[in-house]
C-alpha positions as CSV (number, residue, x, y, z in Angstrom):
1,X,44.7,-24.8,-72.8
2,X,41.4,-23.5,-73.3
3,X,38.7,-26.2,-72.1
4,X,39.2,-29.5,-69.9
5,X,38.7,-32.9,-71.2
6,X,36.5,-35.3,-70.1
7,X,39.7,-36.7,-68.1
8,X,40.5,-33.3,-66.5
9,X,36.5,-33.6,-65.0
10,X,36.5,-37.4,-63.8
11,X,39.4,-36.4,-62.2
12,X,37.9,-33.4,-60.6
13,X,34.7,-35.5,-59.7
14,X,36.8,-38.2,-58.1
15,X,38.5,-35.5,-55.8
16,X,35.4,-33.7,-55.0
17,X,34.0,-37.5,-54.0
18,X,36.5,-37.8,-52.0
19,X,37.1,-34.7,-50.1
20,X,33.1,-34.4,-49.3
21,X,32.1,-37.9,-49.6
22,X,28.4,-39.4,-51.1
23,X,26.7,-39.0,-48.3
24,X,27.2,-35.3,-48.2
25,X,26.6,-34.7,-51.9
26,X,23.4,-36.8,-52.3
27,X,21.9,-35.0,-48.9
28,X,23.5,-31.8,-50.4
29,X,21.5,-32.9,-53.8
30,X,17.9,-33.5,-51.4
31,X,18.2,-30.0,-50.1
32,X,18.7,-28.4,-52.8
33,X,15.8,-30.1,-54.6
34,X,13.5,-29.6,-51.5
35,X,14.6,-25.8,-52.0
36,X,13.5,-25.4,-55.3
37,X,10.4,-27.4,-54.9
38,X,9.4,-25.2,-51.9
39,X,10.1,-21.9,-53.9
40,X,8.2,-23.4,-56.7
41,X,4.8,-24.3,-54.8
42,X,5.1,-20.9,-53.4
43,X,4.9,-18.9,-56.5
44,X,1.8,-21.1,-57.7
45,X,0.4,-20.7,-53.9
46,X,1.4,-16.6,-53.8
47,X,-0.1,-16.0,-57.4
48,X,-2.9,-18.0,-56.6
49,X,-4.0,-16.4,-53.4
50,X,-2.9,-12.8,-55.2
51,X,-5.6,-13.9,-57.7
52,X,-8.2,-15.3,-55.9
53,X,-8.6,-13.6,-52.5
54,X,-9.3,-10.2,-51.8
55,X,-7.7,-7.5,-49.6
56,X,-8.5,-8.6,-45.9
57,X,-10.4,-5.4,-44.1
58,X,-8.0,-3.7,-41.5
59,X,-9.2,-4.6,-38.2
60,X,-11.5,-2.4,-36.2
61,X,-9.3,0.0,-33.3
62,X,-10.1,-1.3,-29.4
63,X,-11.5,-4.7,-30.8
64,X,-10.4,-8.0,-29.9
65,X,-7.3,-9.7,-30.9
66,X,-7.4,-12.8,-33.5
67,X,-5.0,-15.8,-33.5
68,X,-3.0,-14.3,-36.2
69,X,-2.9,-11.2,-34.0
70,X,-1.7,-12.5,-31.0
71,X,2.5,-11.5,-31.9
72,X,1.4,-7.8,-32.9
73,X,2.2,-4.6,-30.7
74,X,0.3,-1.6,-29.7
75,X,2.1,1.7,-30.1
76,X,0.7,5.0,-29.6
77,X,2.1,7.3,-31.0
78,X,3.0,10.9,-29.2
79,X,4.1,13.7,-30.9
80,X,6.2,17.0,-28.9
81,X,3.8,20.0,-28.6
């Protein structure tokens, strides 16, 4: 009663075939591939940028904004006297 035989799992795999269907599994298969392909060329891309780029200098107070500072917010801060 320990482990399933090979009969006990192609049963198994022709329920779960039927329940979800091919169609689901293989696209189910393709996302999950795409996944770890993605997190994989990001690791090489994040340790290669780490690695090969310096620190960007903060930019100047009052200045103009950037393209990759058109999203950020001003706050001043005010502290109670």
């Amino acid at each position: 009663m320990g482990s399933f035989s090979l009969w006990h799992w192609l049963i198994v795999l022709v329920i779960v075939l039927l329940v979800f269907g091919t169609k689901k599994l293989r696209n189910l298969g393709s996302d999950l591939g795409g996944a770890v392909k993605g997190f994989k060329d990001g690791m090489k891309d994040g340790s290669a940028t780490a690695e090969e780029k310096p620190a960007a200098p903060a930019p100047a107070v009052g200045g103009t904004a950037t393209a990759s500072e058109k999203n950020t917010i001003d706050v001043e801060v005010k502290h109670k006297s």
